[in-house]
Each structure stands twice: as C-alpha cells, then as structure tokens.
C-alpha positions as CSV (number, residue, x, y, z in Angstrom):
1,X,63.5,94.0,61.5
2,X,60.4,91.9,61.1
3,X,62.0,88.9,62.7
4,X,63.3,90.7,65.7
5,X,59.5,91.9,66.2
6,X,58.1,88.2,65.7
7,X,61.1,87.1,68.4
8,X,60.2,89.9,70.8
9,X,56.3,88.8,70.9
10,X,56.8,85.0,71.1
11,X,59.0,85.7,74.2
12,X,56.5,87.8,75.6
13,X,53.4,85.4,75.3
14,X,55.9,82.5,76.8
15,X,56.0,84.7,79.6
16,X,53.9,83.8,82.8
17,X,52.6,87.6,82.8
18,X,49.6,88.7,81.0
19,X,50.1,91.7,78.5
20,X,48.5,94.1,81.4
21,X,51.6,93.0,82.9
22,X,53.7,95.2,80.5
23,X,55.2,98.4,81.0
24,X,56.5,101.0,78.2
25,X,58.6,104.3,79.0
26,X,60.0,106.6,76.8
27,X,63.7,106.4,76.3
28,X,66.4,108.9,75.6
29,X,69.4,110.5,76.6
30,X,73.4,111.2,75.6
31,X,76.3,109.4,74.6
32,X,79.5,109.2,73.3
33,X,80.0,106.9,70.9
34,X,83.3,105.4,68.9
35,X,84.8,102.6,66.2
36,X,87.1,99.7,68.1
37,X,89.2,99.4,64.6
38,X,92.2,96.4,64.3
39,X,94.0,96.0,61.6
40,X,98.2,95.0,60.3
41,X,98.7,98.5,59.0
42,X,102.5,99.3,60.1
43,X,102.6,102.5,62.7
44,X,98.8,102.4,63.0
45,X,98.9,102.3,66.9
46,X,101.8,105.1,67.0
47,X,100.8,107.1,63.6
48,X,96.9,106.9,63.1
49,X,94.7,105.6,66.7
50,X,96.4,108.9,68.7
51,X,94.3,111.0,66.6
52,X,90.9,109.4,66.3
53,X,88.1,110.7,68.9
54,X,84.6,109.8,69.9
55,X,81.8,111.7,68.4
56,X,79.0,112.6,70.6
57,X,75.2,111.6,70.0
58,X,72.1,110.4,71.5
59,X,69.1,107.8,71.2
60,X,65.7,107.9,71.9
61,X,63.0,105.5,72.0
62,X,61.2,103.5,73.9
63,X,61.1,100.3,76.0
64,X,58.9,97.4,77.6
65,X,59.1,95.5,80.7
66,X,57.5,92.3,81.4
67,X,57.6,90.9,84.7
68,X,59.0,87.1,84.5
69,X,58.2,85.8,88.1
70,X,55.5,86.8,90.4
71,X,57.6,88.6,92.7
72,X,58.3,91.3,89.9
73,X,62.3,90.9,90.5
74,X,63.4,89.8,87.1
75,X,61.9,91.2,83.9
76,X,62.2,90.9,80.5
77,X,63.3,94.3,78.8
78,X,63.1,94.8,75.0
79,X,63.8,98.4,73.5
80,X,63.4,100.3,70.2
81,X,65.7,102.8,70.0
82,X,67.1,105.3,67.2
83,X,71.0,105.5,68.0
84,X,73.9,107.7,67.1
85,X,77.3,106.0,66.0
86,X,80.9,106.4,64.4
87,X,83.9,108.6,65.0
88,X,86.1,111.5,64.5
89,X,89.6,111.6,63.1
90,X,91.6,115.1,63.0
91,X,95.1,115.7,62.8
92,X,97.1,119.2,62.5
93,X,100.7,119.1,60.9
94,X,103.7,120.6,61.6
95,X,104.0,123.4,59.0
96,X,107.0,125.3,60.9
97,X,109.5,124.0,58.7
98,X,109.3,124.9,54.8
99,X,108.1,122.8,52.5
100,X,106.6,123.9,49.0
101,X,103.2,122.3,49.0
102,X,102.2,121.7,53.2
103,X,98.7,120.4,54.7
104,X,97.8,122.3,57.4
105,X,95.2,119.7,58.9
106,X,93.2,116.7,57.5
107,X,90.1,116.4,59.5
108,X,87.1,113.1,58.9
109,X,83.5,112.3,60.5
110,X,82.3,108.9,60.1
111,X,78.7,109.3,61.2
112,X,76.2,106.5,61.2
113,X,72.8,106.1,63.2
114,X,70.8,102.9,63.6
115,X,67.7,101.6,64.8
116,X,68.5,99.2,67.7
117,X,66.6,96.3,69.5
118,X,68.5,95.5,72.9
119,X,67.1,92.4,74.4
120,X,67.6,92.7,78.1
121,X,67.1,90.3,80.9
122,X,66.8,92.5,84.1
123,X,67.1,92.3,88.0
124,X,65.3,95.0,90.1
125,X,66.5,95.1,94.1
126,X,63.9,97.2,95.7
127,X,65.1,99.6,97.7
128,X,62.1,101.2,99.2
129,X,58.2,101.7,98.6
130,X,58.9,103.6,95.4
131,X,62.6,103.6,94.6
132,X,64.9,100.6,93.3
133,X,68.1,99.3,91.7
134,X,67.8,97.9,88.1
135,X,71.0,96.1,86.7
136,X,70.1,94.5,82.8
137,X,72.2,92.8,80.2
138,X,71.3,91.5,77.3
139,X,72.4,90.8,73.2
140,X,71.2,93.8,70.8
141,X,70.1,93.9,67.2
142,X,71.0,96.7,65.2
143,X,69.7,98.2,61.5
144,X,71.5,100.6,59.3
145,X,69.6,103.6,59.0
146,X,71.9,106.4,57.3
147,X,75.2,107.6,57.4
148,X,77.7,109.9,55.8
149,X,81.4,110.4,55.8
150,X,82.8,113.8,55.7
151,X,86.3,115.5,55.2
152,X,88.0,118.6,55.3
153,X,91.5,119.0,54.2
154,X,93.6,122.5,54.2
155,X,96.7,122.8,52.2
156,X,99.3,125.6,51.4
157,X,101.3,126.3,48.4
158,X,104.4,128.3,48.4
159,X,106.0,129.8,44.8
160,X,109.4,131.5,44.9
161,X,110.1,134.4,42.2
162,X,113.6,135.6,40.9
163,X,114.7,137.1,44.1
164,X,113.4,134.6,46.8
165,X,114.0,137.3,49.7
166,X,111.4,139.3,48.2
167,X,109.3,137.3,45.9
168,X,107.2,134.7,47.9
169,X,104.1,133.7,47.4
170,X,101.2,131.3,49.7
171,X,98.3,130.0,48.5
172,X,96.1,129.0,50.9
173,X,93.4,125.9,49.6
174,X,90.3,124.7,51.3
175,X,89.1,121.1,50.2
176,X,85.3,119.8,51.5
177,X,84.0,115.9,50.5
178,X,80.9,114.9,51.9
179,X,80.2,111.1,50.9
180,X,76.8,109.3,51.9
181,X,77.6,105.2,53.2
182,X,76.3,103.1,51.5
183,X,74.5,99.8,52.2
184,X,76.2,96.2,51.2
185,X,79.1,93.9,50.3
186,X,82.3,95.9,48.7
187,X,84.9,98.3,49.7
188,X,83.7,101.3,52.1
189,X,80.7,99.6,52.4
190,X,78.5,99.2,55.6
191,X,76.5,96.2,56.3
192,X,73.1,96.4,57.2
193,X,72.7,94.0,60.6
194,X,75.2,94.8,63.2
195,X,75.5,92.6,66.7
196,X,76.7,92.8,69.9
197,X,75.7,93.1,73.4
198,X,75.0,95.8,76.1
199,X,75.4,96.5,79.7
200,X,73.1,98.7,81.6
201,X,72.8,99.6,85.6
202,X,70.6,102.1,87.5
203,X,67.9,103.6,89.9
204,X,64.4,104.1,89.6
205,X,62.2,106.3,91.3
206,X,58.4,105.9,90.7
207,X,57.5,106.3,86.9
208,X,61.1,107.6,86.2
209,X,64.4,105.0,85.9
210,X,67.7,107.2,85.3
211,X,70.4,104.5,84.1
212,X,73.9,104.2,82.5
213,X,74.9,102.0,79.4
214,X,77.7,100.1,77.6
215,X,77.4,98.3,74.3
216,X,79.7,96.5,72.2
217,X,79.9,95.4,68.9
218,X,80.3,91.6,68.4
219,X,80.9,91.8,64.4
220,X,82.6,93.9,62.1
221,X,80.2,96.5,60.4
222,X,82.1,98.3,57.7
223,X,84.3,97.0,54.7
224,X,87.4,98.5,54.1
225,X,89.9,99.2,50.9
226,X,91.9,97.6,53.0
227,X,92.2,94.4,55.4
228,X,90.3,95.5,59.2
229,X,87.5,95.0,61.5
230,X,85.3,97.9,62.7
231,X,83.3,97.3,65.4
232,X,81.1,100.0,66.9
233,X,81.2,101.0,71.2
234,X,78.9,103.2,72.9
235,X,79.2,104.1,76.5
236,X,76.4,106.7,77.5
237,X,73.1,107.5,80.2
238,X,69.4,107.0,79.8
239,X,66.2,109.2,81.4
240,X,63.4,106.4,81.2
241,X,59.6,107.9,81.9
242,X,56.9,105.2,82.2
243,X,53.8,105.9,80.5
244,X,51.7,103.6,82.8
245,X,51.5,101.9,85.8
246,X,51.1,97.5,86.1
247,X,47.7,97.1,87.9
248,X,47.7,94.3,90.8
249,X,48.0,91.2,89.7
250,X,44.0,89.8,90.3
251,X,44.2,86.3,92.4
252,X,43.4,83.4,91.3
253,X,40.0,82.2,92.3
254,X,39.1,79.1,90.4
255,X,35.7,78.2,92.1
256,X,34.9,81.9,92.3
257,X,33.6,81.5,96.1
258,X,36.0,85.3,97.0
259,X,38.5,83.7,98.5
260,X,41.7,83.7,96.4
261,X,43.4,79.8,95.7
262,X,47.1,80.8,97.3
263,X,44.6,81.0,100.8
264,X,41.4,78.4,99.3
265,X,41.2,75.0,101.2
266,X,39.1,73.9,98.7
267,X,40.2,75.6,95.5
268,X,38.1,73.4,93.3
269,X,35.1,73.6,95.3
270,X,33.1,77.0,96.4
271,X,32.7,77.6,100.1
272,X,32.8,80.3,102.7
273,X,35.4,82.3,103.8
274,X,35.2,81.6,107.6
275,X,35.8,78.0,106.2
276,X,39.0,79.3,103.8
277,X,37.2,78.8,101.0
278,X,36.0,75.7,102.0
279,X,31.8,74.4,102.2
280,X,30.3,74.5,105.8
281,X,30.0,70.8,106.0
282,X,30.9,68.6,109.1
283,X,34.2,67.4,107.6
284,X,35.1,64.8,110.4
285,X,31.6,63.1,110.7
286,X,30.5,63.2,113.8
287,X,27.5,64.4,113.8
288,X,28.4,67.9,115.0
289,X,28.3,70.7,112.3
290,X,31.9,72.4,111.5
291,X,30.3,76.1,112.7
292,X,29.4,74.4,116.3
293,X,32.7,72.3,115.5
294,X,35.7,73.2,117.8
295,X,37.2,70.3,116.8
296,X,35.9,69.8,113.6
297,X,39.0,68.1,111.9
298,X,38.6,65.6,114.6
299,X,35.4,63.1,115.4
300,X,34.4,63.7,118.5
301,X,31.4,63.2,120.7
302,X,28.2,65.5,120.8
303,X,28.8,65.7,125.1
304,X,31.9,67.0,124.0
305,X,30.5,69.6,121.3
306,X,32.4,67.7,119.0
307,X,35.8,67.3,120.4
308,X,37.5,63.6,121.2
309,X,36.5,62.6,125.0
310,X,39.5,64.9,126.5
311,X,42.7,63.5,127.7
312,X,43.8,66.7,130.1
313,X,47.6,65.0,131.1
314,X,48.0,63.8,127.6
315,X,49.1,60.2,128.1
316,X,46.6,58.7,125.4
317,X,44.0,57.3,128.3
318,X,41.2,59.1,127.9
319,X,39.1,61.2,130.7
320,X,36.7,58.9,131.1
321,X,38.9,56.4,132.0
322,X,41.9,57.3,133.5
323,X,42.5,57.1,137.2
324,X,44.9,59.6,137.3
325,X,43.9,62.1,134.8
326,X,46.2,65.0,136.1
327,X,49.5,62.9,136.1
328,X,50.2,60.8,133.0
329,X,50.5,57.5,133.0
330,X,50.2,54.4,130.6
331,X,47.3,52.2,129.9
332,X,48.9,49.2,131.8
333,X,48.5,50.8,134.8
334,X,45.0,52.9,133.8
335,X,46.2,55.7,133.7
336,X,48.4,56.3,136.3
337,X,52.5,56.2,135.6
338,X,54.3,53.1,136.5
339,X,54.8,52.8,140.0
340,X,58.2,53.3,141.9
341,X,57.9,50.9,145.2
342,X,61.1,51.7,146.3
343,X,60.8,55.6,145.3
344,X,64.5,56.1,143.9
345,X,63.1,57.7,141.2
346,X,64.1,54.2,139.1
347,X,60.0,52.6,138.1
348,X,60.0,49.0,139.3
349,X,59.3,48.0,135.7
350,X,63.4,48.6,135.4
351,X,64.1,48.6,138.8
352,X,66.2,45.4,139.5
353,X,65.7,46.5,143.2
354,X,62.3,47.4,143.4
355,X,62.3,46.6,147.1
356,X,65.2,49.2,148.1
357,X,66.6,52.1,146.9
358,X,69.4,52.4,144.4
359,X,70.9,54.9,141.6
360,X,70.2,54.7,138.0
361,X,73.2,53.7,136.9
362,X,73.1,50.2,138.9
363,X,69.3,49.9,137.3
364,X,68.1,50.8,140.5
365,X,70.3,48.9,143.1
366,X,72.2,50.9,145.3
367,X,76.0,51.1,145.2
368,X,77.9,47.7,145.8
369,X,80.7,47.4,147.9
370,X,82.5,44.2,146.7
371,X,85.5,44.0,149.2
372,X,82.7,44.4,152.0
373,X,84.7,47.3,153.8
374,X,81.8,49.7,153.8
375,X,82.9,51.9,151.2
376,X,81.0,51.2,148.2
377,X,82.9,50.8,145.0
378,X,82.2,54.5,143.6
379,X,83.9,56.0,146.3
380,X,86.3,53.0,146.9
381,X,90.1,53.4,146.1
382,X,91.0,49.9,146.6
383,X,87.6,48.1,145.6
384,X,89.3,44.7,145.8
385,X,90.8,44.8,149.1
386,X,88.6,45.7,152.2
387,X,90.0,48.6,153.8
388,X,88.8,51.7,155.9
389,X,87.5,54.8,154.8
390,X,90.1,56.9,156.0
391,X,92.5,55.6,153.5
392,X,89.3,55.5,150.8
393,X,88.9,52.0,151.0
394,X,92.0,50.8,151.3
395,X,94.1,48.5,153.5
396,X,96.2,50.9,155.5
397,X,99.8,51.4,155.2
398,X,102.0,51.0,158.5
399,X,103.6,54.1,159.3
400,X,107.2,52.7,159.4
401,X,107.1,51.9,156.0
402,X,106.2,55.2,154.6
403,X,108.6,56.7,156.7
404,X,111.3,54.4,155.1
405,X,110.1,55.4,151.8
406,X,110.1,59.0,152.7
407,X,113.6,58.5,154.2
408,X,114.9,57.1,150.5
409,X,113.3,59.6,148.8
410,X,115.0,62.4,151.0
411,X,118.6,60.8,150.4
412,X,118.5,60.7,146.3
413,X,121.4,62.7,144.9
414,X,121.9,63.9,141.4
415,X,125.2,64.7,139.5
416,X,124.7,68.6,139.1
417,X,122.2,69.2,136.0
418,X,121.6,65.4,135.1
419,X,119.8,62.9,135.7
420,X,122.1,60.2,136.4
421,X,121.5,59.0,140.5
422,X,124.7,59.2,142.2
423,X,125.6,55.7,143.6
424,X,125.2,56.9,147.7
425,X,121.3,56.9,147.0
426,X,121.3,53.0,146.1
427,X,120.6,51.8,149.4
428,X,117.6,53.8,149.9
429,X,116.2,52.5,147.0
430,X,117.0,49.1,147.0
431,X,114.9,48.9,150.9
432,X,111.9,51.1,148.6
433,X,112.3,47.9,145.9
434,X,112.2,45.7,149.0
435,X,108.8,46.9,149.9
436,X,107.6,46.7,146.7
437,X,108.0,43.5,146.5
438,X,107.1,42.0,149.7
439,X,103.4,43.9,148.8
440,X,102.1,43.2,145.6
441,X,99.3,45.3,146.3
442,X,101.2,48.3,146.8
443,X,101.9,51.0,144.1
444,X,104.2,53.8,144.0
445,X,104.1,57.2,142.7
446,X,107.3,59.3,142.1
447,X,107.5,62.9,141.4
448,X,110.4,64.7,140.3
449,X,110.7,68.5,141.9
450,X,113.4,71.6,141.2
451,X,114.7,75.2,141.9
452,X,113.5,78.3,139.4
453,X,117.1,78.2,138.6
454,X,117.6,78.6,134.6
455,X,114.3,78.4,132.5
456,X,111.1,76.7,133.6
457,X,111.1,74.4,130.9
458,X,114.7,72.8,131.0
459,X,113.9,72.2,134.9
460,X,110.7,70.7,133.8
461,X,112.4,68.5,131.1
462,X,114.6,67.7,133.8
463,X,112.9,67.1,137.0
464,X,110.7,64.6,134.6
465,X,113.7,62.7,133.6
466,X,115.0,62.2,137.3
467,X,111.8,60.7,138.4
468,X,112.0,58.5,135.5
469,X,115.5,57.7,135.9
470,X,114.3,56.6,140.0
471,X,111.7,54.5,137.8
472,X,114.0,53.0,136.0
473,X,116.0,51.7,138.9
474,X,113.1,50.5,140.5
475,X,112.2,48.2,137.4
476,X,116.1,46.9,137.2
477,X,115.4,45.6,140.8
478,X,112.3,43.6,139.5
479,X,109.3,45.7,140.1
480,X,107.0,46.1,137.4
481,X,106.3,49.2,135.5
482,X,102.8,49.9,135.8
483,X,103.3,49.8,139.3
484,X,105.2,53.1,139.4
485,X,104.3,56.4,138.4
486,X,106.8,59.0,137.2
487,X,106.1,62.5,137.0
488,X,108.3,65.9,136.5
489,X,106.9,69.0,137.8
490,X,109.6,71.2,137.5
491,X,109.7,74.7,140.2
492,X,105.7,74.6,140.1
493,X,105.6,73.1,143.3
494,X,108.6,74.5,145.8
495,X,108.4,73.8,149.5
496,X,110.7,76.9,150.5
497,X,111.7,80.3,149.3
498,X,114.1,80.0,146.3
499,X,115.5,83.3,146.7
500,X,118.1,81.8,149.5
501,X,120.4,78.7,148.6
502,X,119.0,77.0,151.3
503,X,115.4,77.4,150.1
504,X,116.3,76.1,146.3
505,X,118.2,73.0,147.5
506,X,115.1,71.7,149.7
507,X,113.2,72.4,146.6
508,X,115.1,70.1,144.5
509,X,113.9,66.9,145.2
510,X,112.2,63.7,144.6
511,X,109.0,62.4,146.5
512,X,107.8,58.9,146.2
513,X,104.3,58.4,147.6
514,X,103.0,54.7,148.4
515,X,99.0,53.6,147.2
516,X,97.4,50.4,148.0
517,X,95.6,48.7,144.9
C-alpha cells in the first residue's frame, strides 16, 4: 500500500499541473462481481461452472484527477476504493428417487472485499459548457482486506422398520460452516496483492460524472487443495460527486508588465499593453516614436510620420521618384512599365517585332505565311504549297479529278457481309492509284459507311475493315500508307432512310475524299 501511495505522488508532481490543478469526488456505487476459475478437473464445465453465480456488492471511495495537457482533455485518474468480491455456488439435488441418506442442497459464499488503487489514464470529449464524455483505462492494485467462506448443506436420512409399508422414518439435518480466509502461501489460502486492469466509460454533468466499469484480474488470487487459477471480474456503475471545482489556470506573466506571455512581445522585458507587452520605444530607429509610429516596424521619414517615402502602385520606385506612380513600372524605365511600341500587348524588351504588331506565341511577330499565299501558317492547311483560301491554303483540286474519285468510290462492291472488294471495282481504283501518284502532294481519306441492318457494332467492325481493305489495295498499287486515311463509321452517318431497301443500299458505301498536303 505504501508503495502505490509513493507511485501515485511521483506521477503527480511529473505532471505539468500544479496540485490546484487536482480534483477529488467521492466514489461509490453497485456491482456484481464473480471468480473466472480454470482448472483439469473432469466434468467441471458440464458438472460444477452451471451452478456458480455472481454475488452482488459495492465500492466506495474516492478519486483524483489531474489534468495532463493544458487543454484539460487527458487526465490522470487515481482512485481509493473499498471493493466487494467473490462468488456464489448453490446446487439443489434430485431427491425424487429413494435413496437412504440424500442431500437436498449444498449451497457456498466465497466473499472477499479489498481496498483497490486503479490507475487510470483518461480522455474527456466535451460535449457542451457543462456536460462531457469520459472514457479511462488503466492497471489496478488491489489489497486483501477480509473475507469469509460460508456453507450450508441439508441432508435427509431415511430408516425402514419391520414392516417398511408402515414403518418409515426421515430425518431431516441442517449443517452451517462459516470459515474466515486467510492471508498467505498454502492451500485455501488468499494472497494479499491482486493485479489486473480496468475499463471504465461515461458522462459527466457539472460536479457529478455517472460512469460504468469492467475490471479483470491478471493473476491468480487464491490457492487451492487442488491444481486452478482464480482470478477475480467485476463489471458494475459508479455515481462520482466532485468536492471542488479547478480554478483557471493563472497565465504566465514572466516580466509581470499584465500582459500574459502566450500574447507578450517582449516576454522577458516589461512594457505596455497597447505595445503587447512590449516597451514604448521607437523600435525601427527613425527618429519617430512607436505611439506617433504608423509604421513603426519600418524606418521611415519624419515627412512621412514615420512610414518609408510611399510607393502607391507598388513597383519598388518610390513616390518621389517615379514618373508614373499610379501604373507600375520598373526602375529601368523610372518608374513607368516597359514600353510596347508596337502595342500588341508583347513589351519591346521581348518583342522581336517591336516595330509591328504580332501574337505572343511568335515573340511578338505576327503570323508567317511561308508558302506566301496569304493565308498565314495557323490557318493554313497546306503551309508548304501556296494555295487559296477557299481551299484553306491549298493548291486547288481540278474538278474532274474529284469527280473521277467520287465515280470509283460510287462503283466499289462488296461480297455480301465481307470485306473482300469484288473484282468489277478494280478499275475504279486502279485510275484513284493513278492519281495518286501523278500528285505526290495529294492525300486521300477513305471512309467506310453501312445500313442499321444487324447490330451497330458488327456494322461498325465492318464498315472499318472495308475502308481498310480499299487501303490496302491502294498500297499494293504503290501508294504509300500515310497517304491514306481509313476510317469505319458504321450506320452513324446514313444518306437515306433505312427503313426502305432502297434507302439502306445507298447507305452502304465507301467515300474517298482527296486533300492537298
């Protein structure tokens, strides 16, 4: 017991609170309290547990709490409580059958009550001005105090005479044994330190905390005639009523000036509180007192009441010597932002044209036009050969020869559901591969078309591999590849109604559409 004491008050003087700090409530309340016994006795589960119960109790006490952090959340929570313990065991036989000598019932109290020291470490959410939730857990030291173990046994004897219709006789016995536990090492023997830990949750509404517990044992308390652990659980609910209220903590005021160190400037030297704690000096040397001071972090001039000589567009030139104080600039130039001669909105300092306007992303030139057709290059399809700006920049295509590629593209036949071209479309194509490659410039883009006939995704699958298959040809016949463009669109695109047969065959098609490089 004395040691527990000494731990309790070293852990309290380690803690950043003062003893003013502390808190003590008066502790008590019900529980219910039994013996978690293990041991290799054969039928014990089946025969012997069945018939044990819990024997109710109480505690009383009292407890301390000692704020750990400033923000009063966690705390540490010691208590000194006097505790109920032990268990019942009663058991009533069968006596409906004879027997000559019968128990009735055999009834036995194990009763023990300690003083216990639960050392709790304990979380408090606040849930309003007054009221919060307190959750704790912590190991616990318990002392023997008393105990006794009592029994009470009731047996029956029956004696038969000559005639045992007639001559039958009961005797009826009462037996009472009241034994008090003793202290120390031996057979039904309790030992005087018990350990274990404890669990304990709850609310708290201004001085009063109502909470519920667990504890259990962590060592065996009791020895045996026989070979078993005994360890003691309680499970039970506390009323707490605290006997004093924790004062506001008093700041901190090292130079003692009245204003507290978490708001002090100058915690280690005493000033005025217009100055945060801090002396009414001129801190930035200038000649103009802090209290006249708007600026007084700042050295300033006296014209000025001790600000810097202002800079109203904030471009680090000062008043007094910028010319263009309301638009800012750079000292280079005064003052005044870097001129734009050209005004494109690109500053001639990276303006490769300062003498006419351009766009930023040609550093201030405007937009070249390389083939000198008189569509610049951003707009220009074809920016390598000059063209004219109806075709966007490109050379234009003679009319007869898109209507001999429209021609090829009208007579390209399919084998029903394939790709493969059917030999009748050859010519067609071999005058398109003609084209193609009397004018290298020229590129080609075919797209493959269908009917809603079957489901949108085989006729997209398909159209895509008819206008490949027409690239294909076109590459046998020596054109290259990245001149031709091959696309599927499947029946997104029809030209008629498909709801007539008419309407689905002009929709399945193939369209080749010539570009100029």
């Amino acid at each position: 017991m004395k040691q527990t004491c000494t731990l309790l008050l070293i852990i309290l003087a380690l803690s950043n609170n003062t003893w003013s700090q502390v808190r003590v409530s008066l502790l008590g309340g019900p529980q219910s309290s039994s013996v978690n016994e293990t041991n290799d006795i054969p039928d014990w589960e089946k025969d012997k547990k069945p018939f044990y119960q819990n024997r109710s109790g109480f505690h009383l006490g009292f407890m301390l709490s000692a704020p750990l952090n400033s923000s009063q959340t966690v705390f540490f929570q010691p208590a000194f409580l006097y505790t109920t313990k032990g268990n019942k065991y009663y058991k009533q036989n069968d006596t409906t059958s004879y027997k000559p000598v019968d128990s009735v019932f055999y009834s036995n109290n194990f009763f023990t009550s300690y003083i216990e020291v639960p050392l709790n470490l304990a979380y408090r959410l606040k849930l309003g001005k007054k009221a919060g939730l307190m959750v704790s857990a912590g190991p616990y030291v318990s002392f023997f105090f008393n105990g006794k173990e009592t029994s009470a046994t009731r047996t029956f004897r029956r004696d038969m005479g000559a005639n045992p219709d007639y001559d039958l006789e009961e005797t009826v016995k009462n037996i009472n044994e009241e034994t008090i536990i003793e202290v120390g090492k031996g057979e039904n023997k309790i030992k005087t330190l018990d350990l274990g830990y404890n669990l304990r949750a709850g609310f708290d509404i201004g001085n009063v905390m109502l909470t519920g517990f667990y504890t259990e044992g962590l060592t065996s308390f009791y020895q045996s005639s026989y070979s078993a652990d005994f360890k003691n659980r309680v499970i039970g609910a506390s009323l707490s009523v605290w006997l004093n209220k924790i004062p506001p903590p008093v700041p901190r005021d090292l130079d003692a000036d009245g204003v507290p160190d978490k708001s002090d400037k100058c915690p280690e030297i005493a000033g005025l509180q217009k100055y945060l704690g801090c002396p009414a000096t001129d801190t930035d040397n200038d000649g103009v007192p802090d209290e006249s001071d708007p600026c007084p972090a700042v050295p300033g001039l006296v014209k000025y009441s001790g600000c810097p000589v202002p800079d109203a567009d904030n471009d680090g030139v000062n008043d007094e010597l910028d010319k263009c104080p309301a638009l800012a600039g750079t000292l280079k130039y005064e003052g005044c932002p870097i001129p734009d001669t050209d005004g494109d909105g690109i500053n001639d300092e990276i303006d490769q044209c300062p003498g006419e306007k351009g766009v930023t992303k040609y550093n201030g030139c405007p937009v070249p036009d390389k083939d000198g057709d008189g569509v610049n290059d951003d707009e220009d399809e074809c920016p390598g050969s000059a063209g004219v700006a109806a075709n966007k920049g490109c050379p234009e295509i003679r009319q007869e020869v898109i209507e001999k590629v429209n021609y090829a593209a009208k007579n390209i036949f399919f084998n029903t559901g394939s790709d493969q071209i059917q030999r009748k479309s050859y010519p067609g194509l071999d005058e398109v591969a003609t084209i193609m490659q009397k004018s290298p410039g020229l590129r080609l883009q075919i797209d493959g078309h269908s009917d809603n006939t079957g489901q949108a995704s085989g006729n997209l699958r398909l159209s895509q591999k008819r206008a490949e298959a027409v690239k294909k040809y076109l590459v046998s016949k020596g054109i290259a590849a990245d001149r031709l463009g091959a696309t599927g669109y499947g029946d997104q695109k029809p030209l008629a109604e498909n709801s007539t047969k008419l309407g689905q065959s002009t929709n399945r098609r193939v369209e080749m559409k010539l570009k100029q490089d």
